[in-house]
C-alpha positions in Angstrom: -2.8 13.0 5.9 -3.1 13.2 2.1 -4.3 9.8 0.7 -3.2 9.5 -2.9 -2.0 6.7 -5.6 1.0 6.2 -5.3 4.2 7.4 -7.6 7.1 5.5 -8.3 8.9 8.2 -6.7 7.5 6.8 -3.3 8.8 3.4 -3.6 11.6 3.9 -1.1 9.5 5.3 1.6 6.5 2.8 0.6 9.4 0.0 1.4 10.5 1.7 5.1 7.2 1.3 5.7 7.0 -2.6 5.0 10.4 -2.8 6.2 8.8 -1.7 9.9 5.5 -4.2 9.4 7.0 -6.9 7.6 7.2 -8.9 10.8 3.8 -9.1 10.4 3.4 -10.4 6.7 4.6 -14.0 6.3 6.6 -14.1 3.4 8.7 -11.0 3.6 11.1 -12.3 6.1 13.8 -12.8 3.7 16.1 -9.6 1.9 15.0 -11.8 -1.6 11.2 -11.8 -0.3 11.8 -7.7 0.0 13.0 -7.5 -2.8 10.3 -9.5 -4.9 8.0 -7.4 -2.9 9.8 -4.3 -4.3 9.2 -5.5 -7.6 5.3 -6.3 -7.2 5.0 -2.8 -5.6 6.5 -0.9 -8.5 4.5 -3.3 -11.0 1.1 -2.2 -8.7 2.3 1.6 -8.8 2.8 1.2 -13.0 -1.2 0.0 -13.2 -2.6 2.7 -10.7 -2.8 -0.3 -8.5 -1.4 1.1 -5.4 -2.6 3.9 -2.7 -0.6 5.0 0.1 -1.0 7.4 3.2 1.1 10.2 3.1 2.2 12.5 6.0 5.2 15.0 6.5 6.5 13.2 3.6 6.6 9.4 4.9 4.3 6.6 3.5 2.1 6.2 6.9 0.0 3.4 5.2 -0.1 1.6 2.0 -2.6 -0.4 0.1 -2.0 -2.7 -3.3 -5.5 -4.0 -5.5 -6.5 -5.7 -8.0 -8.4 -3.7 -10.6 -9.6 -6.7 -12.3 -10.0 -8.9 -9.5 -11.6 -5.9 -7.2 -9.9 -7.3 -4.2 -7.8 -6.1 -1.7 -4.1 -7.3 -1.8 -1.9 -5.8 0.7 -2.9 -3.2 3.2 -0.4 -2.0 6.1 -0.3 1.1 8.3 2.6 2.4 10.8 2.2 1.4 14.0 2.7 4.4 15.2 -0.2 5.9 13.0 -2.6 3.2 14.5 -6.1 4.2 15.2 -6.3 7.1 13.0 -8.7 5.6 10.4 -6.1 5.6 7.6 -6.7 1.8 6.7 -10.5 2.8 6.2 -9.8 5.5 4.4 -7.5 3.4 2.0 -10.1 1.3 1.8 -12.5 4.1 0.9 -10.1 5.4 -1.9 -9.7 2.1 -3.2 -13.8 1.6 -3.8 -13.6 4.8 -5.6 -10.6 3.2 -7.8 -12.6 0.2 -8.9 -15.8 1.9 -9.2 -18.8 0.0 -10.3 -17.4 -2.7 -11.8 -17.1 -5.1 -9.0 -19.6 -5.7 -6.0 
């Protein structure tokens, strides 16, 4: 599993992904609310804002942060990836990302 920021190249795998876990997200249930999410993901992806978990060439899980905020904004993983320590190792990568300029 190669964790990684992500490229706008992975946009269409980032969105299979949420397209799998939206369910679970209240406010994606609508194609516009995809959409808009598309949008925020590719704005996310343009600031360096955006890590993902990448394996046999699928996004397994995804992660979106604010730099200057130093929070957390959106972290999902495949169900079928569960339990493999990929959200904590998003997590990790993030940290590294904002660095010390948060606590």
């Amino acid at each position: 599993m190669e964790i990684r920021l992500a490229q706008e190249q992975d946009i269409d795998s980032w969105m299979t992904l949420v397209e799998r876990v939206r369910n679970v997200f209240p406010g994606l249930e609508t194609t516009e609310a995809m959409a808009e999410h598309r949008i925020t993901v590719l704005q996310f992806i343009r600031t360096s804002s955006a890590i993902c978990a990448v394996s046999e060439g699928q996004i397994r899980g995804a992660l979106l942060f604010s730099r200057e905020n130093g929070m957390l904004c959106f972290l999902a993983v495949d169900a079928a990836c569960r339990r493999q320590h990929i959200a904590k190792e998003l997590v990790s990568f993030m940290l590294t990302q904002i660095g010390d300029e948060t606590d």
